[in-house]
N, C-alpha and C positions, 0 to 999 in steps of 0.2 A: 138771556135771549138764546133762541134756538142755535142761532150760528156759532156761538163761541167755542161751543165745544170742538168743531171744526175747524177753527180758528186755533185751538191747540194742538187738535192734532195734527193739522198743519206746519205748525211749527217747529212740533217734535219730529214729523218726518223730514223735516230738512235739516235740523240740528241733527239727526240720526245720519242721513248723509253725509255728513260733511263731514262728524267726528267720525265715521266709517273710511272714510276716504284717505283723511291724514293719518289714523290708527292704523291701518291695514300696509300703509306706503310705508310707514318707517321700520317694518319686518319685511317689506318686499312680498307682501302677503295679498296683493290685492287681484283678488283673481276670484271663483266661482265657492270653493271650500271657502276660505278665508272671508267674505261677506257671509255665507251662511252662519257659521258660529259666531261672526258680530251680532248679525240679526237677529240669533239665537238669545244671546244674552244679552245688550241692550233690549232686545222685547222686553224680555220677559222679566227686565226693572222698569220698564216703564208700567208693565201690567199689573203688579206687584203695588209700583204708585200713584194707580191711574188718580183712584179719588183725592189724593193731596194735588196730584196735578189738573185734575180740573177733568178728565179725560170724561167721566161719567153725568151721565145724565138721570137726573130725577124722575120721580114718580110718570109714568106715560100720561100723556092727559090730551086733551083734544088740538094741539097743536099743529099735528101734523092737517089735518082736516082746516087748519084757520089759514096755514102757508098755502094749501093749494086755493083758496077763496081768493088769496091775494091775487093770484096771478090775472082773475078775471077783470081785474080795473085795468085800464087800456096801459098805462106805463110799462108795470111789472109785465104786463103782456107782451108789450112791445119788446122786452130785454129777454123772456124768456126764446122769443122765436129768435132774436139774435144770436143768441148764445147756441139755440139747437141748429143755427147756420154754422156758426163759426165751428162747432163739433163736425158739421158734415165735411165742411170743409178739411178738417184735420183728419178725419179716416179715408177721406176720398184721395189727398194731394200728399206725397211723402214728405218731407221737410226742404225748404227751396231756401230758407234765409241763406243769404251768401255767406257773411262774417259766420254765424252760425255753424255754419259746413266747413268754412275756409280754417278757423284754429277752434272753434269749442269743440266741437264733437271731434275734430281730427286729433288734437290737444290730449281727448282722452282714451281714444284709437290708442294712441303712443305709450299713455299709463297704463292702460291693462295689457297692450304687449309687454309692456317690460314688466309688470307686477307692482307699481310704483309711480305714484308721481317724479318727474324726471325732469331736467332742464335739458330742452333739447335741441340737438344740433340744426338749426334752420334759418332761413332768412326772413322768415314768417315769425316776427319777432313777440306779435301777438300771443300767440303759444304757450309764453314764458313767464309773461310779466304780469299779468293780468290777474285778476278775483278769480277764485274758483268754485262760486255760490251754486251756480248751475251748472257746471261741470260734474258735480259731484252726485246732484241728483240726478244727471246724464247715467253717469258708470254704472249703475247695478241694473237701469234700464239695458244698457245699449251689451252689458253682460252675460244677462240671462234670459234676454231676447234674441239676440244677435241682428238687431234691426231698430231701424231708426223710426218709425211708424208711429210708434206709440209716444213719440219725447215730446210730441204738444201739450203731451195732457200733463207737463212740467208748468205751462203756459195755462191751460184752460182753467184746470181745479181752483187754483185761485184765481181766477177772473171770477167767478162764482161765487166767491167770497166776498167781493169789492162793496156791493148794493149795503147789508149788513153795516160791515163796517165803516161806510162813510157815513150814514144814517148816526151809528152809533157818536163818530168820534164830531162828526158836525153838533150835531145835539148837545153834546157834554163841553162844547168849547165854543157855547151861546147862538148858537145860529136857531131858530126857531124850527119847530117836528116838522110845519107844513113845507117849509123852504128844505130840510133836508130830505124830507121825504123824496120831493121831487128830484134833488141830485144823485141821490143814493139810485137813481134809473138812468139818469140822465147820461154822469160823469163815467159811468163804463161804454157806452156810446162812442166817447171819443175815439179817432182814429186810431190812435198807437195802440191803444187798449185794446180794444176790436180786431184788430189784422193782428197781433203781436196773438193773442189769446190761441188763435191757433197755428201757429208757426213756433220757432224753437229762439227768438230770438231774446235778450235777455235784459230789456231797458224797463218793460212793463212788471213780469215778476217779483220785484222788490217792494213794489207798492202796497202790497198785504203787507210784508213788514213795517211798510213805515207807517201804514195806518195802526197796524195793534200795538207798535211801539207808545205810539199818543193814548190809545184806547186802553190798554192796558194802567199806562200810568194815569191816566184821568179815572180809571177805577181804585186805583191804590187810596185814591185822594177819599173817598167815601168807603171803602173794605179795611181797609190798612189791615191788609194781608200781606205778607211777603209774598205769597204766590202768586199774586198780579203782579209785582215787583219783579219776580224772578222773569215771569214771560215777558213783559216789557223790555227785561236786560236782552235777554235770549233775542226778539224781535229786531232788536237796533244791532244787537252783533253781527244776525242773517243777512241786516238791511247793507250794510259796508260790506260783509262778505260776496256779495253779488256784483256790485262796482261800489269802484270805489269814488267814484264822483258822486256818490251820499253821502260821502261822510262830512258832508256840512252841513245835512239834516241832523245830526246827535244835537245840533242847538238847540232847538226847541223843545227834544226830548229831555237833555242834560236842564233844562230851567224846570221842565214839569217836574222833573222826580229828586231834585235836588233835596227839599227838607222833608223828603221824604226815607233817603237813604237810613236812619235812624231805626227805620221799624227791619231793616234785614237784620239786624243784630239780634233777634229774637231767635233764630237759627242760624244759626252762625255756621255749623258743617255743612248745611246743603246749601247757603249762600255759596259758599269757598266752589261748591262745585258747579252752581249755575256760572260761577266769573270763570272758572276755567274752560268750562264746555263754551261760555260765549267766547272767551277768546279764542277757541279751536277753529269756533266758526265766522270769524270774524276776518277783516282785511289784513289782522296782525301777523299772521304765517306766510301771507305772499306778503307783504313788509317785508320781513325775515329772509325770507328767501331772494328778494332783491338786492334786498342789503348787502348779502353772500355773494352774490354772482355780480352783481351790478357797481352796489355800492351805492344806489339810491333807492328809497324806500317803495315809489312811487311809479319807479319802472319810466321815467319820460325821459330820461338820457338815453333812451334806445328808439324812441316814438318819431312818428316821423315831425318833420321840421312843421309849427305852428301848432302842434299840440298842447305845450305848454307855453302858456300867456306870458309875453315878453312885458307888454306895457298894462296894467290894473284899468286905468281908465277907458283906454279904448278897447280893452275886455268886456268891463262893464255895457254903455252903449251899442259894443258889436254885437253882445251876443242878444241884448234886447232888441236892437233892428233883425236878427236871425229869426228870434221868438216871432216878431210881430209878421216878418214878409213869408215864414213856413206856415203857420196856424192858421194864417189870413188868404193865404191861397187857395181861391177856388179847388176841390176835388174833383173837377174835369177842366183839365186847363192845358188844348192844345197848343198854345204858342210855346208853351215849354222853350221845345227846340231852337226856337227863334232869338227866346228871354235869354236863354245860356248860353248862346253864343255872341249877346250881342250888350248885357247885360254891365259890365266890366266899363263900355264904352259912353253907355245911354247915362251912366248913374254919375252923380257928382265926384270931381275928385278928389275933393277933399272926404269925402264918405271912401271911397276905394284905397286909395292909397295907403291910408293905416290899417285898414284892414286887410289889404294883399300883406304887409308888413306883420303883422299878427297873429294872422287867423292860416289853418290850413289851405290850400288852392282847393278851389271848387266851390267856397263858403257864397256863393253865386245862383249854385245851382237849384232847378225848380223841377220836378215830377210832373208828366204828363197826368197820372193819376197817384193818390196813394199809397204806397206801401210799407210796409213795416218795418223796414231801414230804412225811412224817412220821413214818416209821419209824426207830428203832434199830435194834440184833443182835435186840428181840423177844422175845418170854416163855421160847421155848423154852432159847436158851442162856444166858440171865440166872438161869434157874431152877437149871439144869444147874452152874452156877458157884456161884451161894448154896449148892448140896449138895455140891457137890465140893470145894470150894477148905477148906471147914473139917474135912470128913471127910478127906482128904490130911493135913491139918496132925497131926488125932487119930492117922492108923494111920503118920504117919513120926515121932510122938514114941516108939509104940510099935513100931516096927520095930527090929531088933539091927543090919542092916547099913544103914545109914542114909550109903551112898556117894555122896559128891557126884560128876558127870561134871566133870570136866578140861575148863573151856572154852578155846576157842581164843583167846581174848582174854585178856591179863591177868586173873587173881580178882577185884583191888580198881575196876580201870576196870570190869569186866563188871557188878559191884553198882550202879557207879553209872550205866550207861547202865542197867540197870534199873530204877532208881527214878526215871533223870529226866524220862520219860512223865509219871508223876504229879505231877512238880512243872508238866510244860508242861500238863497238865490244869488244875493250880491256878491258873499265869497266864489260862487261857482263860477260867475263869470270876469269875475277877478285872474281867475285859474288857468280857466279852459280856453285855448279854441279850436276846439273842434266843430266842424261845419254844421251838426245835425246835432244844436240843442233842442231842439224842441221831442226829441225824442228821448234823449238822455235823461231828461229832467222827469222822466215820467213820475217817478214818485214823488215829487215836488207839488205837481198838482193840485193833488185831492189837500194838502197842507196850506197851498195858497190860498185856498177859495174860502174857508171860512172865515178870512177877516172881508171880506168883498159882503158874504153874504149875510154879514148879520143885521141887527136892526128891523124896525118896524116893515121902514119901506118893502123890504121882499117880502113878506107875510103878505102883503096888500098886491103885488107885483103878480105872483103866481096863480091868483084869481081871477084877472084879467083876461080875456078872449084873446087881446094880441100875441099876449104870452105863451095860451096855448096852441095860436096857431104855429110861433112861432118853434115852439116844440114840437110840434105834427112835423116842421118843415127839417128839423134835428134827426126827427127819427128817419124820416124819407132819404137824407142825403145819406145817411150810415148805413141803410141797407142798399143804398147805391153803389156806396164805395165797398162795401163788401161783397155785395154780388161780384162786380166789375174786377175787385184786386186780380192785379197781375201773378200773386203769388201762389193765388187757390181761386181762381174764377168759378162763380156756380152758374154759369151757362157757359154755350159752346162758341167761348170768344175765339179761338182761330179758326173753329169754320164757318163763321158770320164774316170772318175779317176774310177769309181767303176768297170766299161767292163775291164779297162785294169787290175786292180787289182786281180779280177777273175780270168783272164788271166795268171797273173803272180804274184802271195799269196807271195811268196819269196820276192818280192823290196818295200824293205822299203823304200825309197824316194816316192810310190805310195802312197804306206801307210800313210806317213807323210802328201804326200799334200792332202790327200784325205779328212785326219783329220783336217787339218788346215780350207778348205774349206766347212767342215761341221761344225765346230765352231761357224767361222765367220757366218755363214746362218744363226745360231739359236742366236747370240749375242744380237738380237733386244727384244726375247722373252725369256731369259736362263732360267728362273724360270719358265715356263708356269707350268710344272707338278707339281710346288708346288702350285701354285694357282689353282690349279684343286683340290688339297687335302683341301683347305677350302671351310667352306659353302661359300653359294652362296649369304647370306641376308647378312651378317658383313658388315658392312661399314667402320672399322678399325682393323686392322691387323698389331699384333707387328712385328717386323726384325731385330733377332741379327746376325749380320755379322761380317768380318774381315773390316776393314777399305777400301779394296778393293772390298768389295762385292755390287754387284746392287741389287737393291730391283725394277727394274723398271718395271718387270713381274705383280708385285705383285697391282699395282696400276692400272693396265689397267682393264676394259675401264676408261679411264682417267676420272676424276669427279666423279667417281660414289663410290670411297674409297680413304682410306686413309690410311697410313702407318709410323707408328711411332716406332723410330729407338730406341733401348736399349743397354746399356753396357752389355756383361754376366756377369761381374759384381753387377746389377743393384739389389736390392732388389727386395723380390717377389712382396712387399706391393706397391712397387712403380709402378710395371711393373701392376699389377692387375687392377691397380686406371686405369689407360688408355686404356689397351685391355683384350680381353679374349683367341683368337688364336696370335702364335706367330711362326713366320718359322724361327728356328736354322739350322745354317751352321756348318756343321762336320768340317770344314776344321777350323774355330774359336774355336770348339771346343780342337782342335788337338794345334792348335796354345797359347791357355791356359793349357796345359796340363791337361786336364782334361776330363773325359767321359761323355755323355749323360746320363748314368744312376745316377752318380754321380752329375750332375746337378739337374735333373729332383728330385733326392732325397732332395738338398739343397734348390730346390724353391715351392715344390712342387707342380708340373707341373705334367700332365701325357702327355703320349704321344698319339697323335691321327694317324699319319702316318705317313710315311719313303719313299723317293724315291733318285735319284741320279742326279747330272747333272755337267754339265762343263761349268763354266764360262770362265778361261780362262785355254789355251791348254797347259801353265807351270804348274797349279796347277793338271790339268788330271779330270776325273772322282770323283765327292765328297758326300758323303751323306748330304740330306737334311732332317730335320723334321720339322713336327709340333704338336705345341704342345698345350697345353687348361689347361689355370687356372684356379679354380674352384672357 
């Protein structure tokens, strides 16, 4: 198929990341020289092995001319104009994801100041503990760019790849051509997918891995190549390396290629080096590095309180009530405001109470509209599947030819890499509580759906008029929620909201979104006016924050400073040795109990300027200072 080869090179450039990343840190090498002569020679073995690895494509023949025919059938059509949204959206809007801004990109701000991946000194504990999948293919961007502009397309490139690969791996793991057909347009549609693709955030990017993890080993089952073998290893190391709340997808993969492991023995030296290079790239190095500094593998003795699941069972339950009340909420849904604050009181107590007890605070809350730190697949194809997945089951009990497709994999392995998504679903939420599964879980997805969609019923389902209207009605709400996103709006949402607001000073829903969409706009710069209040020559600049605060303002133009993060705690002696201006967050201060003046007494600090800003629209408006150690 046309796409695989993409699909490798894909691959390769993220395993090339990432062994560049941890290769480079452990000489202290990681810097502009030091990526060139990796790139140098990593190339130019991979060009050396393009055609054992797949990289080369055959004889030219009319394919290219058949892919663009596709596009004219109204689906493909309908994802091609998506996708050239979601692009514009990524060259028009800088990058706004908060988490994104607040420790990945700042995260690696830190490493290539210092030439090294580093554990570093901050209350932003995230930083530290965490995957470093897309971190890695951040650094030679944000290196040799000196700008953040271009890191969607960490995000985009493979969203592009998704159609293919679902197509392929639903096929090969019995779901019928016509039924995958139709998902292989459908299931990039979803919300997370869609707003994630051009934003920098990193719940949706892993999803290519877990799809060519399956797709690859369901090819070994019919090539018994090792070198589908190798990319499926490579694939599932990427897929943990990214977060690590996948790594209870290896289940499904660990059953596909189990009696399969017999044919790497055929090359035994370049196995040895696919297992090492996956483990470079794999969740195994930050393990390691926890281990080291922490003493737990997994980094959740430093997470805040409700991260890690105290009780299994009301994990399980919680996190599937999370699944069902995020995916299932309307994509315009003003009461919001009203639901989250009132939420907690209206719901039963015996539903609240173990989940205040287990789950992070806030596991309540609800989006005015969609965004990419909050999104699931979204009303439309959660709605789409409540109607379909039980009308299939009704018209294939009643169907006469009720022929199952011949999959390419064994019958009794194929049932069980089917059903073993849902059990790595069950471990997740045994684990986790984290408020926002249904975004986490992005690469879970496209693994759920083929045990829903196989059977007669859906072949007979998606020919249906209802079906398609109901898919007309899929596509209309995704480019709603994508026009609309808060994050990258493709119309003039704050000067619609501002005319009409003038208009009508009284509606606070105006209000609200008016606010929500001026946030978002300035998320990429929130600090600018405190970096206006230092000089202009520092080259280092301290930052006491709240664990949630960005310092990303404060480092632009990227390269040209540096920003070193302090406890309010920290002694003055210490904080002096390193900077001389330092920008304290009112809102750390408030959250210490303690005052600016009564700081500034303790450390002897004075103060140089005061301004206000809003990082995020729960905390409101906060004072900022700066301040000059003498």
């Amino acid at each position: 198929m046309s796409f695989l080869p993409l699909v490798r090179l894909w691959l390769w450039i993220s395993v090339l990341a990432s062994v560049a990343g941890w290769a480079l840190s452990a000489p202290g090498q990681l810097h502009r020289p030091g990526y060139a002569v990796f790139f140098a020679v990593f190339g130019a073995v991979v060009f050396i092995c393009r055609k054992e690895l797949g990289l080369v494509q055959g004889k030219k023949n009319s394919r290219g001319k058949k892919f663009l025919r596709r596009f004219r059938r109204p689906l493909p059509f309908c994802f091609a104009v998506l996708a050239l949204l979601v692009f514009l959206g990524g060259v028009l809007y800088p990058p706004g994801n908060y988490t994104g801004l607040n420790y990945r990109v700042a995260r690696v701000l830190q490493w290539l100041a210092h030439g090294q991946w580093c554990w570093i000194h901050t209350p932003n504990f995230r930083m530290n503990d965490r995957a470093c999948g897309i971190e890695w293919l951040t650094a030679p961007l944000l290196l040799f760019t000196r700008s953040g502009r271009a890191l969607f397309l960490i995000n985009f490139l493979p969203y592009l790849l998704l159609p293919g690969l679902v197509f392929s791996v639903f096929t090969r793991l019995g779901v019928r051509a016509r039924v995958a057909w139709q998902w292989m347009w459908l299931l990039p549609t979803g919300y997370n997918f869609l707003l994630q693709a051009g934003g920098i955030a990193n719940d949706t990017f892993p999803t290519v891995y877990a799809l060519a993890m399956l797709d690859f080993g369901c090819r070994a089952w019919i090539s018994r190549r090792p070198a589908d073998l190798w990319h499926s290893l490579l694939a599932a190391a990427l897929m943990t390396g990214a977060k690590a709340s996948n790594l209870p997808l290896l289940l499904p993969w660990a059953i596909l290629i189990f009696a399969l492991l017999p044919i790497l023995r055929r090359k035994l030296a370049v196995t040895s080096l696919v297992i090492f290079l996956a483990a470079l790239v794999s969740f195994l190095p930050t393990a390691i590095l926890n281990v080291h500094y922490l003493g737990d593998w997994s980094g959740l003795s430093i997470e805040r309180a409700g991260m890690n699941m105290k009780n299994p069972v009301i994990g399980v339950w919680g996190n599937a009530l999370l699944l069902l009340l995020n995916n299932f909420v309307p994509p315009l849904f003003p009461p919001a405001g009203w639901w989250n604050q009132n939420a907690l009181s209206l719901l039963p107590h015996f539903l609240t109470a173990p989940m205040m007890a287990n789950f992070e605070q806030g596991f309540q809350m609800l989006p005015e509209l969609p965004t990419e730190d909050w999104a699931g697949i979204g009303f439309g194809l959660s709605l789409l599947l409540l109607i379909s997945v039980p009308a299939s089951f009704l018209i294939g009990r009643s169907t006469k030819r009720n022929l199952k497709p011949s999959p390419l994999i064994p019958a009794k392995l194929c049932r069980w890499v089917l059903i073993a998504p849902w059990f790595a679903l069950l471990a997740y939420g045994m684990k986790s509580g984290m408020v926002t599964p249904q975004r986490i879980i992005a690469p879970y997805y496209p693994l759920l759906l083929p045990l829903l969609l196989t059977g007669a019923g859906q072949s007979q389902i998606v020919r249906r008029y209802w079906w398609r209207v109901m898919v007309g009605g899929v596509l209309v709400l995704a480019l709603v929620v994508l026009v609309l996103s808060p994050d990258r709006p493709l119309c003039p949402a704050k000067t619609i909201l501002s005319e009409a607001l003038a208009r009508r000073p009284d509606q606070r829903l105006i209000a609200r979104a008016l606010k929500v969409y001026t946030v978002y706009s300035e998320r990429s710069d929130a600090l600018a006016g405190v970096r206006g209040l230092l000089p202009s020559d520092i080259t280092v600049v301290g930052f006491i924050g709240t664990k949630d605060d960005s310092d990303i303002s404060l480092w632009r133009p990227f390269g040209e400073r540096r920003v070193e993060h302090f406890f309010l705690t920290d002694s003055p002696e210490q904080i002096r040795q390193h900077v001389q201006y330092v920008a304290v967050g009112g809102f750390n201060l408030k959250e210490h109990n303690t005052t600016l003046d009564a700081w500034l007494q303790a450390s002897g600090a004075e103060l140089v300027a005061t301004t206000n800003a809003t990082l995020k629209i729960t905390e409101g408006l906060q004072p900022w200072y700066v301040v000059r150690f003498k």
